[in-house]
Residue, then its C-alpha position, 0 to 999 in steps of 0.5 A: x497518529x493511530x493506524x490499524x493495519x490489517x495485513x499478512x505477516x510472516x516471521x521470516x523477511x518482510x511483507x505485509x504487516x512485517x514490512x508496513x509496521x515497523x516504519x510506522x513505529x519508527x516515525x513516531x505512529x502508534x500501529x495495531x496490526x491485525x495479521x491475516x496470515x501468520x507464514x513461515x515466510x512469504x509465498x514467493x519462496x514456492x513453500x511456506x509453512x503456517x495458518x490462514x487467519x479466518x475473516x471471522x477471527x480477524x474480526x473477533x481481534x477488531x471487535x477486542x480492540x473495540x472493546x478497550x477504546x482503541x478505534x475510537x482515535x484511529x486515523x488511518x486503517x492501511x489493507x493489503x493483500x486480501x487472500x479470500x473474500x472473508x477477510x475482505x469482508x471483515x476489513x470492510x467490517x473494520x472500517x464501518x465500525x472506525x468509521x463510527x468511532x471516528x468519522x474522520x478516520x481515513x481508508x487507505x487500500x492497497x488493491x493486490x491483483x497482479x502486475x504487467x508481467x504474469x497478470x492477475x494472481x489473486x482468486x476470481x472472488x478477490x479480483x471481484x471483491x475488490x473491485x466491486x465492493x472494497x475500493x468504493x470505500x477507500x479514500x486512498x488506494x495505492x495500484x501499480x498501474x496494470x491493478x488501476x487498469x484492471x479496476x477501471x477496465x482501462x489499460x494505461x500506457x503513457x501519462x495521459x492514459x494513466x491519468x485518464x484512469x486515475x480519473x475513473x478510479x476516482x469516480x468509483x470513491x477514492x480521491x486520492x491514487x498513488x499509481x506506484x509504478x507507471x510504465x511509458x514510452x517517453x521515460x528514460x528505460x533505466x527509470x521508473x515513475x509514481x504518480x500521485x493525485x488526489x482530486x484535481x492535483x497531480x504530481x509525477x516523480x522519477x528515480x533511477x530503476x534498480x531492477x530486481x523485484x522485492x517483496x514488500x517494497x509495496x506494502x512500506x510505500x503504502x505505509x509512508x504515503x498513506x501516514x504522510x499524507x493523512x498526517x498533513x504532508x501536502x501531496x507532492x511533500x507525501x510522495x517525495x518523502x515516500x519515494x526517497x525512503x523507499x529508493x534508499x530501502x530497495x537501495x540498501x537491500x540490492x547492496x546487501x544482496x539480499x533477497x529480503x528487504x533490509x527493513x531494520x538495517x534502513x531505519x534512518x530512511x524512514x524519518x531522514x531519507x538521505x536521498x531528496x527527488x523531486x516531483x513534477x506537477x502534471x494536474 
């Protein structure tokens, strides 16, 4: 499968296209990132160094691709976080333009805003890009469950109310929701959840809660699920082998005790996680 992916990048660790490509390639997927920001490291260190991409340039790179066939077999277009409605602005660019090439390329958006804990982090203009403009075009997005509340005006507590929400976040555009991280009452406290619907299927799965928060953990789930699921993994057999990827990554990383992802030191999770969860049908 052909992916473009257009994310940040940094040389130091592992978020946005540092952390999203290389899983790709390492299940077999050809990837053509497209970087948005080229940093020293990511922003979570307080200081970082080197340049913001500009939409236009980002557009430019699309435009070359273009120019050498390289949309006309893409399967999937992946976005993440958009720092300034330029860059949405051409990632919405670069999905009409795959669209035409391939009409049935698929857009998976990861709507960055925020999280429970400190809320929204993004500008005004981005929390209204992209609720207002992206995510009608997506046909996946991937929220924690405050940036699905945030879109839809709701605030899911429980299971119902996130399914609830997930309904209304479908009614926008996209069909497909993996909620990744839902928060309530009745879990166990030392577990945490995702939930994934498209349409009307739902399944819900759980895992020991490592704690600690890891860059980029968000951008690899994207990565697998995304791919899976347009690969032709059914939606249960998509967030299973997601999720037991990505528990085995977090898993090596608090192991390591290290506060970047161990990215290339997990590889074999990526195509033969060892760990095997299950989920539960709840649609």
């Amino acid at each position: 499968m052909r992916i473009l992916s257009i994310q940040s990048a940094v040389s130091y660790g592992h978020v946005g296209n540092s952390a999203a490509v290389f899983p790709l390639q390492r299940m077999g997927h050809e990837v053509m990132p497209v970087n948005t920001v080229l940093f020293s490291n990511h922003t979570g260190y307080g200081a970082w160094r080197g340049p913001l991409i500009s939409g236009d340039d980002v557009t430019d790179v699309i435009t070359g691709i273009d120019e050498r066939g390289g949309l006309a077999d893409t399967d999937l277009v992946i976005s993440g976080y958009q720092g300034s409605h330029t860059i949405g602005d051409a990632i919405l660019g670069a999905v009409e333009k795959v669209r035409e090439r391939n009409p049935q390329a698929v857009y998976s958006c990861d709507p960055v805003l925020g999280n429970r804990f400190s809320g929204c982090f993004v500008s005004p203009e981005v929390q209204e890009l992209i609720r207002d403009r992206v995510v009608q075009h997506a046909d996946i997005i991937t929220p924690n469950q405050f940036e699905l509340g945030f879109l839809t005006n709701t605030d899911p507590s429980d299971l119902e109310s996130t399914l609830e929400s997930v309904r209304k976040a479908q009614a926008i555009g996209p069909k497909t929701v993996l909620v990744t991280s839902v928060f309530r009452p009745d879990a166990p406290s030392d577990t945490i959840e995702m939930l994934a619907v498209h349409e009307d299927e739902g399944w819900l799965i759980q895992t020991p809660r490592l704690g600690g928060k890891t860059n980029g953990s968000g951008d690899v789930t994207q990565a697998l699920f995304a791919s899976h699921f347009v690969g032709g993994k059914s939606l249960k057999e998509a967030l299973e082998l997601t999720t037991s990827s990505v528990f085995e990554l977090l898993e090596n990383t608090r192991a390591a005790g290290t506060r970047e992802l161990q990215l290339i030191q997990s590889q074999e999770a990526y195509v033969s996680p060892k760990h095997s969860f299950v989920a539960e049908r709840v649609l």
